[in-house]
PLY file of the C-alpha trace (Angstrom):
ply
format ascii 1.0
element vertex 113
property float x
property float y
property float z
element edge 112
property int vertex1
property int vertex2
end_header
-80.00 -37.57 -8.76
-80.55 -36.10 -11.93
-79.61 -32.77 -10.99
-76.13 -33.86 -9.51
-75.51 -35.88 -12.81
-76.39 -32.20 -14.52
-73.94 -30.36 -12.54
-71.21 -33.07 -12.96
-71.38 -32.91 -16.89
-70.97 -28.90 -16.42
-68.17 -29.21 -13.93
-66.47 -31.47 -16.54
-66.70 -29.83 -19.35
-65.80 -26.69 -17.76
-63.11 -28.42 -16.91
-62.24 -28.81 -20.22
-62.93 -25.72 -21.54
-60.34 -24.20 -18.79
-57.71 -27.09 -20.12
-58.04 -26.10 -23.73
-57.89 -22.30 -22.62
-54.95 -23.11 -20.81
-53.38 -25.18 -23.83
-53.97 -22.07 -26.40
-52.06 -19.87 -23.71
-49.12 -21.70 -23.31
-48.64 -22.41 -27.07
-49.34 -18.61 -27.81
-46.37 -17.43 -24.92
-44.10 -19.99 -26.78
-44.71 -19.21 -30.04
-43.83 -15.42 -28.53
-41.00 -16.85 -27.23
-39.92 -18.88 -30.22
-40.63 -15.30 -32.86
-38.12 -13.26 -30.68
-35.81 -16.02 -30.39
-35.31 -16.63 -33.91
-35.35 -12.52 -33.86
-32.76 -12.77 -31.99
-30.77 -15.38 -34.30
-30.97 -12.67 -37.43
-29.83 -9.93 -35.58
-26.75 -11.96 -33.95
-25.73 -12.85 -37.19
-24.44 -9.32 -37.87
-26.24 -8.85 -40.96
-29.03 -7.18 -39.19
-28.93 -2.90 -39.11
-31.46 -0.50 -37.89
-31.81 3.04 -38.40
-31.98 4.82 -35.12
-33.64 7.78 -36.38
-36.71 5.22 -38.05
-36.65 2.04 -35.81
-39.83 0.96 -34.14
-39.22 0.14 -30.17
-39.50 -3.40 -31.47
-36.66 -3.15 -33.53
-34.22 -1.93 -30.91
-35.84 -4.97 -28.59
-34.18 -7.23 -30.78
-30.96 -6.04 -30.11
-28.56 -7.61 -27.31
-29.73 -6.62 -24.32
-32.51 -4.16 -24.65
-35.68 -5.05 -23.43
-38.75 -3.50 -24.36
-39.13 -0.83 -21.91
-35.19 0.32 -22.86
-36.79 -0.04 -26.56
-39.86 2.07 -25.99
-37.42 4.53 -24.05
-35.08 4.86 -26.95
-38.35 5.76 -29.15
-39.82 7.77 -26.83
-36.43 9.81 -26.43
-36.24 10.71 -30.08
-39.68 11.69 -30.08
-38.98 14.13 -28.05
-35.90 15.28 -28.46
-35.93 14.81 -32.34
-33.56 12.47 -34.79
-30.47 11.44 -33.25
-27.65 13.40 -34.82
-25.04 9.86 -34.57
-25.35 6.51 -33.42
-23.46 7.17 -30.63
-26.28 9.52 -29.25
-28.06 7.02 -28.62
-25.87 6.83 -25.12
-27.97 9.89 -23.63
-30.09 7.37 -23.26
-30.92 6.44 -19.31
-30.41 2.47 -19.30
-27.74 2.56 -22.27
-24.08 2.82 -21.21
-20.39 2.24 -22.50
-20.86 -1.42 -22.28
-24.47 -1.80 -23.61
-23.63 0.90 -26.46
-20.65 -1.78 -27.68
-22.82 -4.54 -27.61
-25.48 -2.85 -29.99
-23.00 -0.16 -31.98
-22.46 -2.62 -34.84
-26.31 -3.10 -35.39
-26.84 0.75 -35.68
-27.23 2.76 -38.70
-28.27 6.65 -39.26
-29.24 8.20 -42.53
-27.93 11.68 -42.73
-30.96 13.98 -43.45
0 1
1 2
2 3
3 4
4 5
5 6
6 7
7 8
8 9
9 10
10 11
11 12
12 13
13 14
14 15
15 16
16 17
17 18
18 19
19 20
20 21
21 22
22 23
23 24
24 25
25 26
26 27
27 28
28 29
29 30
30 31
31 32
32 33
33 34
34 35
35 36
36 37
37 38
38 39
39 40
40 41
41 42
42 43
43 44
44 45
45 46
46 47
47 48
48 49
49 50
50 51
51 52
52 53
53 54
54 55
55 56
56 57
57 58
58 59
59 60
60 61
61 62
62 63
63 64
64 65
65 66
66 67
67 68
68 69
69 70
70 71
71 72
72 73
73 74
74 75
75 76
76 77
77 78
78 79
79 80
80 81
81 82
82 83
83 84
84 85
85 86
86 87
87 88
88 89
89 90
90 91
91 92
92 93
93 94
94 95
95 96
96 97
97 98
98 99
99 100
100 101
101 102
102 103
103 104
104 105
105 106
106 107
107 108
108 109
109 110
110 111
111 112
């Protein structure tokens, strides 16, 4: 009897354990969530500008409709390739066309080296 008692009290508080686990999760994918939201909130109010040629791929995820594998692309592209000689370079860019460029255009800056 005393051993089924035992392995009651671990079930249970594994139990909880797994609940609390499962708490901290949720509240971590939210708070995600709620950081790119309000990310999202700067950048649509028009006063946000990033530099193509210096941006981090989680710069350009903030923008309208680029994800983060479009971001890391965009990063990845002018590591390669070098600095981008315009903004509107950026449209050699699989994943980034006419429509996508005009959605983004009036976040984008470049520094002439």
């Amino acid at each position: 009897m005393y051993e089924i008692k035992k392995i009651a009290n671990l079930i249970l508080i594994s139990s909880l354990i797994l609940s609390v686990l499962i708490y901290i999760s949720r509240k971590a994918d939210a708070n995600k969530y709620l950081i790119k939201t309000i990310n999202k909130e700067i950048v649509n109010t028009n006063q946000y500008k990033i530099d193509v040629n210096t941006a981090s791929d989680k710069d350009f995820d903030n923008l309208p409709g680029i994800g983060p594998k479009l971001a890391q692309e965009i990063v990845s592209h002018r590591n390669r390739n070098g600095s981008f000689e315009s903004i509107e370079a950026i449209n050699d860019i699989k994943g980034i066309g006419k429509s996508k460029f005009m959605q983004i255009k009036d976040y984008l800056s470049i520094k002439h080296l």
